[in-house]
C-alpha positions as CSV (number, residue, x, y, z in Angstrom):
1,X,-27.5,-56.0,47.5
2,X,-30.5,-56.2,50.2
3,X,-32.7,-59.3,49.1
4,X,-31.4,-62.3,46.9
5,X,-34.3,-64.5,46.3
6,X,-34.2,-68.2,46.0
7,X,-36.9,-70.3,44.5
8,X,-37.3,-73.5,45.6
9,X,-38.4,-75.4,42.0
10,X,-36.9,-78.5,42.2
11,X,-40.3,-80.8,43.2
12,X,-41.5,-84.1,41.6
13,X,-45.4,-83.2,42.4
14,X,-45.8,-87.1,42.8
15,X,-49.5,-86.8,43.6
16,X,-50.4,-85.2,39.8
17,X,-49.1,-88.5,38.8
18,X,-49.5,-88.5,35.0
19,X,-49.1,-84.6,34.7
20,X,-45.9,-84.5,36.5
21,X,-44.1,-87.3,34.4
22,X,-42.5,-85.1,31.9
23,X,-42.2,-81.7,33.8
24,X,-41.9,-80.5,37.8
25,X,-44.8,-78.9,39.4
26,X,-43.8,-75.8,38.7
27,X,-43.8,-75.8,35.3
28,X,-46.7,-76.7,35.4
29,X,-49.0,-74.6,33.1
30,X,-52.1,-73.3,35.1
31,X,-55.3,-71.0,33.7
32,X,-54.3,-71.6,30.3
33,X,-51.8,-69.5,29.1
34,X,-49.3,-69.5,32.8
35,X,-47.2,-71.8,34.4
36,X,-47.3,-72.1,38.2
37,X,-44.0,-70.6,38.6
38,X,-45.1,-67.6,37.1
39,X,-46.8,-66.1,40.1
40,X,-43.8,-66.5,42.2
41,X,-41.1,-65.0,39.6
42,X,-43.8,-61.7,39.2
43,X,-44.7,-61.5,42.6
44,X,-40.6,-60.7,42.9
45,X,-40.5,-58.3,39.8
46,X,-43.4,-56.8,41.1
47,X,-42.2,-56.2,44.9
48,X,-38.9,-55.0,43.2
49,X,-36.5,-57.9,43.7
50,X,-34.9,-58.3,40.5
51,X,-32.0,-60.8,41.9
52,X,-33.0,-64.4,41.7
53,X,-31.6,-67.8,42.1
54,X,-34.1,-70.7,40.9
55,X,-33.3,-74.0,42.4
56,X,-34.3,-76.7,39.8
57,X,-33.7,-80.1,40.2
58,X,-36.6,-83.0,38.9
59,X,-37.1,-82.5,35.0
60,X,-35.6,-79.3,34.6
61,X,-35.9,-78.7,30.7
62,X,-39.4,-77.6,30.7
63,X,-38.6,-75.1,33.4
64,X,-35.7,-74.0,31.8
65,X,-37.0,-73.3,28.2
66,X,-40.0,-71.6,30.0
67,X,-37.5,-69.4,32.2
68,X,-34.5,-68.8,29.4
69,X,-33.1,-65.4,30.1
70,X,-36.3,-64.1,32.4
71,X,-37.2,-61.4,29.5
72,X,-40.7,-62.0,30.1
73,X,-40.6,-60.7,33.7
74,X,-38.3,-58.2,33.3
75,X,-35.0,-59.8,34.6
76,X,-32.3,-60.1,32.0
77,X,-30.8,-56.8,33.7
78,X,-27.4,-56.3,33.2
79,X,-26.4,-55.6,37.2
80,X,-29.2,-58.7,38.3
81,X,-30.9,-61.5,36.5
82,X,-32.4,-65.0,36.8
83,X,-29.6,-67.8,37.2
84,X,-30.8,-71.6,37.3
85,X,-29.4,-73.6,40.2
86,X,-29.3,-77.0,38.8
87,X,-27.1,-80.3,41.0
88,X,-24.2,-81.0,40.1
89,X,-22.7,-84.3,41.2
90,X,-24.9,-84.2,43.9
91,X,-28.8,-84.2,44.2
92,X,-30.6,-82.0,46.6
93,X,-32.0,-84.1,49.7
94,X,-34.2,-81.3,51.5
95,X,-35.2,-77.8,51.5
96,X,-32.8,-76.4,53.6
97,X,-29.6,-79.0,51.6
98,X,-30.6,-77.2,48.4
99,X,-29.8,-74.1,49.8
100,X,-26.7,-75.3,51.6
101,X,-25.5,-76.5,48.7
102,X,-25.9,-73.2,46.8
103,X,-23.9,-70.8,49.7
104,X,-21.6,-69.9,47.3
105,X,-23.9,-68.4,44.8
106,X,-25.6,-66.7,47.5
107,X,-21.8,-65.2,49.0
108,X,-21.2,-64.1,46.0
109,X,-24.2,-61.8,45.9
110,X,-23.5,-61.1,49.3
111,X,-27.1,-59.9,50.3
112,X,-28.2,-58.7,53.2
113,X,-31.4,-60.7,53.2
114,X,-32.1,-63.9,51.7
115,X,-36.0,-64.7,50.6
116,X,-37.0,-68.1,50.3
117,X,-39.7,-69.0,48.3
118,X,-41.5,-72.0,46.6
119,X,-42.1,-72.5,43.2
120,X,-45.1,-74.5,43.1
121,X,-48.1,-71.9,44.7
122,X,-50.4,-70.1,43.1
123,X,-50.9,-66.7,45.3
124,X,-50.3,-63.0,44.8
125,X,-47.7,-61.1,47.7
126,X,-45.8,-57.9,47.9
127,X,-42.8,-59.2,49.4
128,X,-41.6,-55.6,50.7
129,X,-44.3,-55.9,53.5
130,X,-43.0,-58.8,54.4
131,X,-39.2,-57.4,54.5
132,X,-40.5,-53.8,56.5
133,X,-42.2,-56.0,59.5
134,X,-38.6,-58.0,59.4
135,X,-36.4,-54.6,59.7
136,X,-39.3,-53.6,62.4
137,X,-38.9,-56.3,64.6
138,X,-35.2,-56.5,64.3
139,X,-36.0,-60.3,63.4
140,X,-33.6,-62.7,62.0
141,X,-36.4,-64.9,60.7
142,X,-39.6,-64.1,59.4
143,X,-42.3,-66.8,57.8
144,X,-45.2,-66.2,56.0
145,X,-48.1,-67.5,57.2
146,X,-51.7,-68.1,56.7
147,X,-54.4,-69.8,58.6
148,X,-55.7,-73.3,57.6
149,X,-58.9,-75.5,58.2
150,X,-58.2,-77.5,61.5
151,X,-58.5,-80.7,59.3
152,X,-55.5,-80.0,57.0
153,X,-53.1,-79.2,59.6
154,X,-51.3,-82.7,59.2
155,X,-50.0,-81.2,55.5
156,X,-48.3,-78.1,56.8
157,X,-45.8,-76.6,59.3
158,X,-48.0,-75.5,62.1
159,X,-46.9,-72.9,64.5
160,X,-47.9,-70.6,67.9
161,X,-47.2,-67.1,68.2
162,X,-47.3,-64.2,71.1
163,X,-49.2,-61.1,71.1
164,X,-46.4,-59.5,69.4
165,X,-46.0,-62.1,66.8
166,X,-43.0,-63.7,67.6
167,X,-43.2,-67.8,67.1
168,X,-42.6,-69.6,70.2
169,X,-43.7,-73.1,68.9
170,X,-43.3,-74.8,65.8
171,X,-44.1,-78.7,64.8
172,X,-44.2,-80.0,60.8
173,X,-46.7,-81.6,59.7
174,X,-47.9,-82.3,63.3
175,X,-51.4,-85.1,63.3
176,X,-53.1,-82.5,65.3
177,X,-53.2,-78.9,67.1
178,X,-54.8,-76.7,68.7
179,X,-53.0,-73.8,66.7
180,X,-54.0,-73.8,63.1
181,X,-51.6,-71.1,61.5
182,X,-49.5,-72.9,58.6
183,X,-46.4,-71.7,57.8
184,X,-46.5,-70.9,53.6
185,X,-43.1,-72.4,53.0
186,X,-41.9,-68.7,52.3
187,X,-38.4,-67.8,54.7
188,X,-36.8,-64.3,55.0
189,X,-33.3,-64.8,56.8
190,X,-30.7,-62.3,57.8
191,X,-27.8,-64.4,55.5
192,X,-25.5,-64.2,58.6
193,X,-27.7,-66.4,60.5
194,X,-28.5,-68.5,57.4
195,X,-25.5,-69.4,56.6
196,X,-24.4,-69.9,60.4
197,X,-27.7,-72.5,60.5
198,X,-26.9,-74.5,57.9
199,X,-23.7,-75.2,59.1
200,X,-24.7,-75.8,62.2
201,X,-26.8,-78.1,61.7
202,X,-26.0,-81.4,60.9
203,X,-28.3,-83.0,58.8
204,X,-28.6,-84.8,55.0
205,X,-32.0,-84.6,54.2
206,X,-31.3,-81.1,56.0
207,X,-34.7,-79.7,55.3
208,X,-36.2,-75.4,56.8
209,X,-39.5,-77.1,58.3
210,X,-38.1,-80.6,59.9
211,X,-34.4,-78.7,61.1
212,X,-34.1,-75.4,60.6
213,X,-36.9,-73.7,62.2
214,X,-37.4,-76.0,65.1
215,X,-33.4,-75.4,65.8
216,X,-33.7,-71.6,65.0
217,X,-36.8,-71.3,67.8
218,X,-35.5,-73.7,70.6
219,X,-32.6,-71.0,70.4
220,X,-33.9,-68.3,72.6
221,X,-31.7,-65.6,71.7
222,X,-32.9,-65.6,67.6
223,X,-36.0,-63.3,66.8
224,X,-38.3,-65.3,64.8
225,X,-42.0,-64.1,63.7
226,X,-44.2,-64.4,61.8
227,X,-45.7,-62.4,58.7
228,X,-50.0,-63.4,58.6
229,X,-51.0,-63.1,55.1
230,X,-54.8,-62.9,54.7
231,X,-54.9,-62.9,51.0
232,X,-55.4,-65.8,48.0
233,X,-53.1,-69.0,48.2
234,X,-53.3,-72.3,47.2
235,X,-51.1,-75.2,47.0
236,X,-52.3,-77.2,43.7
237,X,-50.4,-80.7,44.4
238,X,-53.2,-82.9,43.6
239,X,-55.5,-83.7,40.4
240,X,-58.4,-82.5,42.9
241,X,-56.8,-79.0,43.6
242,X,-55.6,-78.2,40.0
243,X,-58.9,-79.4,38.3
244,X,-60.8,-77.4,41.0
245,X,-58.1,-73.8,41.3
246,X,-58.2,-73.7,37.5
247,X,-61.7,-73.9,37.2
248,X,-62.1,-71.2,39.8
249,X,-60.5,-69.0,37.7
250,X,-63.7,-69.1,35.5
251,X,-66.2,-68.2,38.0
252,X,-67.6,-64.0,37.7
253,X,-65.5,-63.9,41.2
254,X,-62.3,-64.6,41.7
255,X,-60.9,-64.3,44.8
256,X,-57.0,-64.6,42.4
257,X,-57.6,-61.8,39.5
258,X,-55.8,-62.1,36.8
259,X,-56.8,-59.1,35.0
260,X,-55.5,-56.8,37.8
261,X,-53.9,-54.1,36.1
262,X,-51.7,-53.0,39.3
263,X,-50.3,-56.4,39.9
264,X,-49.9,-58.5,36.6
265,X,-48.5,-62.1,36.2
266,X,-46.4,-62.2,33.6
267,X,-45.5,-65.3,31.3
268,X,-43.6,-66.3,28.4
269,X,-46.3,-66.1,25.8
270,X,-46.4,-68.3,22.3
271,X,-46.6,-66.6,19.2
272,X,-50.0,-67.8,18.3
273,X,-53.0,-65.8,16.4
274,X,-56.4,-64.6,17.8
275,X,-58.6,-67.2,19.3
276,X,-61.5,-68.5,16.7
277,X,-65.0,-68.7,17.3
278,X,-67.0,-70.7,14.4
279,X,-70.6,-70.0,14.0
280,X,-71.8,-72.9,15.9
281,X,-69.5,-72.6,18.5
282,X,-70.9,-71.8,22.3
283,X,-68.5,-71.0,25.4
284,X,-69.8,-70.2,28.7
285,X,-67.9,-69.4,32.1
286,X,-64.4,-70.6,30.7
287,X,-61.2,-69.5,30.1
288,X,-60.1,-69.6,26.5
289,X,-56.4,-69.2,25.4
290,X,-55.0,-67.9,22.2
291,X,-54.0,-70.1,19.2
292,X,-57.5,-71.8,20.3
293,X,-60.4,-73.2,17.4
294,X,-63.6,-73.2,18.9
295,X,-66.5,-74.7,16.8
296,X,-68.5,-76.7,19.2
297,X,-69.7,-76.0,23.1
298,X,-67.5,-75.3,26.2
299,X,-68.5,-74.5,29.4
300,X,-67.2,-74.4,32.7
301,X,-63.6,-75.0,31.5
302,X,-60.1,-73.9,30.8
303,X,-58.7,-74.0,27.1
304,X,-54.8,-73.5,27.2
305,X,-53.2,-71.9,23.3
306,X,-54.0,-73.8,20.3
307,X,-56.4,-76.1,21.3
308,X,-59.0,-77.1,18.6
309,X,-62.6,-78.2,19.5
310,X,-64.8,-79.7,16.4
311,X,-67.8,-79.2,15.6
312,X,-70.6,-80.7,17.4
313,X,-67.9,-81.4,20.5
314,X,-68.8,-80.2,23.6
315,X,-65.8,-79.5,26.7
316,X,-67.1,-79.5,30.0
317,X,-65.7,-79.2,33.6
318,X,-62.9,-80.1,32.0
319,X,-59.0,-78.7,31.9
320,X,-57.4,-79.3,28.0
321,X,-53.9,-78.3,28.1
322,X,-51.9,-77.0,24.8
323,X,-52.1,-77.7,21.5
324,X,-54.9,-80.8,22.1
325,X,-57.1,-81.6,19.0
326,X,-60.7,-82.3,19.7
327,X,-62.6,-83.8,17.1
328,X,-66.3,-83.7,16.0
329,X,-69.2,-84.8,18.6
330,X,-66.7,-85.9,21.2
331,X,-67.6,-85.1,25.0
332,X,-65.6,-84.7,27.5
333,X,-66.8,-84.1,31.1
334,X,-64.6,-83.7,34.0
335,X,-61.2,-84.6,32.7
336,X,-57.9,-83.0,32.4
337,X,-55.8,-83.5,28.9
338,X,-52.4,-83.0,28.9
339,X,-50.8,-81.2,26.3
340,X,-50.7,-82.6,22.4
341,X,-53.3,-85.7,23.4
342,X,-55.8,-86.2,19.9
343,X,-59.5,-87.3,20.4
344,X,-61.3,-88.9,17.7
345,X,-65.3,-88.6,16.7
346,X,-67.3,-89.3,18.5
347,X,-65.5,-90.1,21.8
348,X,-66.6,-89.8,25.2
349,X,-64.1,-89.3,28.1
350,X,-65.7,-89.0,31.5
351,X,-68.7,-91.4,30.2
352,X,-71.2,-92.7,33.4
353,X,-72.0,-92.4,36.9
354,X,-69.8,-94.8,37.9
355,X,-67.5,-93.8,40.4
356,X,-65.2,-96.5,41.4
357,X,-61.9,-95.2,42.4
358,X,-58.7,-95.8,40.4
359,X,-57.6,-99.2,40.8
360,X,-54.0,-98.3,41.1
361,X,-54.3,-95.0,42.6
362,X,-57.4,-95.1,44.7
363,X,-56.2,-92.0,47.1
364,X,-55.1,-90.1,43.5
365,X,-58.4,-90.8,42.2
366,X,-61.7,-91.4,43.6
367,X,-64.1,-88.0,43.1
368,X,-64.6,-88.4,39.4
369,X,-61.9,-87.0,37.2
370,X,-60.0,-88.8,34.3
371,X,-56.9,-87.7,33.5
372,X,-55.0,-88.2,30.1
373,X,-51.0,-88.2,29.3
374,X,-49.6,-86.4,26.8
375,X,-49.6,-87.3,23.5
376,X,-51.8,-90.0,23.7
377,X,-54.2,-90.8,20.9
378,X,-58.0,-92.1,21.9
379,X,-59.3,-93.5,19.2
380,X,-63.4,-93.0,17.6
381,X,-66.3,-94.1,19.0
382,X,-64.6,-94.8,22.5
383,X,-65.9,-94.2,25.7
384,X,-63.9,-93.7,28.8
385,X,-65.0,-93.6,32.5
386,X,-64.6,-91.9,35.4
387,X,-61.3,-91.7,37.6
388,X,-59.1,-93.5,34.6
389,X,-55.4,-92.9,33.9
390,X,-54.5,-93.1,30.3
391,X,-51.2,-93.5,29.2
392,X,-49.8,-92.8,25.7
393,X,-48.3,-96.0,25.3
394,X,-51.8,-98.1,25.6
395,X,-52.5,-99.8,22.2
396,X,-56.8,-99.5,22.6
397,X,-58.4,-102.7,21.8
398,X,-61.3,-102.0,23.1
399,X,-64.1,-99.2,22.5
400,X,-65.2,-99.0,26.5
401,X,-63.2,-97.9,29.4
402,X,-64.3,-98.6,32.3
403,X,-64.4,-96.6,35.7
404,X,-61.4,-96.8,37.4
405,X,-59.4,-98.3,34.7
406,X,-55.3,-97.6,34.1
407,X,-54.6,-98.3,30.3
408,X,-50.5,-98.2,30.4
């Protein structure tokens, strides 16, 4: 085999909070009908690496069920496949541990090249361009990369390269620099000089950005560049950056298309029927997914399978995940609902102009956007605020949420 790839899916996603209770970031499900995973497990199909290792760890079932046997992206082959990595009597402490930890699943595939990749991005990449400028420059590490704003360098792995490309300096997550190009968390090693590293390295929260890399260029004799990738990528690990990515995917241009005939993302799609549109009903700009009922307005927003929007109701700016029931002349403005949440008449989430951030979690919350758990139940003729957190749990006594308010 040339290239095994591994998928690095094991992350909490603390900062979605609410959203990442019950699932890990990668499962979770993005433009209505996908999960974030998806992109990664089609950009391999489509760049032809059909031999993959996912490395799961927080929440796995939701991953798993989504996953199963890989049919969806064509990878329950009979000579490769899709194998789930969970811990076993151990828990993964870093990047680099989790793949320590696996060097026996990657022996026995005994590749050549080992790819690896992060679950939790939404981006489209033909990995075999990545793999030809390796074999070109006789490297034995090659990182994707992609220039960031100056401002958000303290979030990535920032390095320097030479005219040829080669990294010479590397720093994680550094406060500032005067080199803005951001490593994309994606690794191709020679598996010789992975597993040679990892051993090497003594480490237990042994992790590619603190370690690895940093070890791997302070080692003069290892050829490590870098690949520049110009195209669409975007980290969605924030209420913020999922509210705003998904509702990009509405806009006339998109600089992600997901209609793309010549490079699909594929998904395990739910047996649902066509998507109802009563005679009332008005959507503008939005993404609407199948299994939907649409009888009153939305706009702007993005409808996951078998949600149902009453009459008179109207969605806006807003991100309604599956299987949420909308009742009659309810508005909702701003807001993300996780999946199976029930809104009674005449409700109103995202009510005001207040803006007071989230009491508890200020930094999670503070431009605007209320975000409700699933399963949870708002009650008629209630109005909710901005930047609240509403929990399934809360027993409502009262009919007016304030801004900035945490019902648990």
């Amino acid at each position: 085999m040339e290239t095994l790839a591994l998928i690095l899916a094991g992350g909490k996603g603390t900062r979605l909070d609410i959203l990442s209770q019950r699932r890990s970031k990668p499962a979770m499900p993005f433009a209505g009908k996908f999960r974030i995973i998806d992109f990664t497990l089609s950009n391999c199909t489509q760049s032809g690496i059909y031999d993959i290792g996912i490395l799961t760890q927080y929440l796995p079932l939701s991953l798993n069920e989504h996953i199963g046997s890989g049919k969806p992206w064509d990878l329950d082959r009979r000579d490769s496949g899709v194998t789930l990595l969970q811990p076993h009597n151990y828990w993964y402490l870093g990047t680099a541990d989790a793949v320590l930890k696996n060097l026996e699943f990657i022996a026995r595939r005994d590749p050549k090249y080992v790819l690896i990749l992060s679950g939790d991005h939404i981006y489209k990449m033909d990995y075999r361009k990545m793999i030809e400028l390796h074999k070109e420059k006789n490297a034995t590490l090659t990182i994707a990369t992609q220039p960031v704003p100056l401002s958000e360098v303290s979030r990535f792995g920032i390095m320097s390269i030479n005219a040829d490309g080669e990294i010479i300096e590397f720093e994680e997550k550094p406060k500032k620099s005067k080199s803005n190009l951001a490593s994309m968390g994606i690794y191709l090693f020679n598996f010789d000089l992975l597993k040679k590293v990892l051993l090497d390295v003594k480490q237990d929260d042994l992790d590619f950005g603190k370690h690895i890399i940093p070890h791997l260029i302070q080692t003069t004799e290892k050829q490590v560049y870098a690949y520049q990738f110009s195209d669409y990528w975007m980290d969605v690990g924030t209420y913020d950056s999922y509210l705003d990515t998904n509702l990009a995917m509405t806009n006339d241009f998109t600089e992600l298309d997901l209609y793309d005939p010549t490079w699909k993302v594929y998904t395990k799609s739910e047996d649902l029927p066509p998507v109802k549109v009563g005679s009332d009903a008005r959507i503008q700009n939005s993404l609407v997914s199948n299994g939907c009922v649409i009888e009153g307005t939305v706009i702007n927003s993005v409808l996951s399978p078998g949600v149902r929007v009453g009459k008179g109701s109207v969605i806006k700016d807003s991100v309604i995940l599956n299987n949420v029931i909308i009742s009659s002349d309810v508005t909702i403005q701003k807001s993300i609902l996780d999946k199976k949440v029930t809104v009674g008449r005449n409700a109103f989430i995202g009510y005001g102009n207040d803006f007071t951030p989230n009491r508890e979690k200020p930094d999670l919350l503070s431009t605007g956007i209320t975000v409700i758990e699933k399963g949870a139940i708002i009650p008629s003729n209630t109005n909710i605020g901005r930047n609240c957190r509403i929990f399934k749990t809360h027993k409502f006594t009262t009919k007016d949420v304030p801004s900035g308010s945490t019902l648990e």
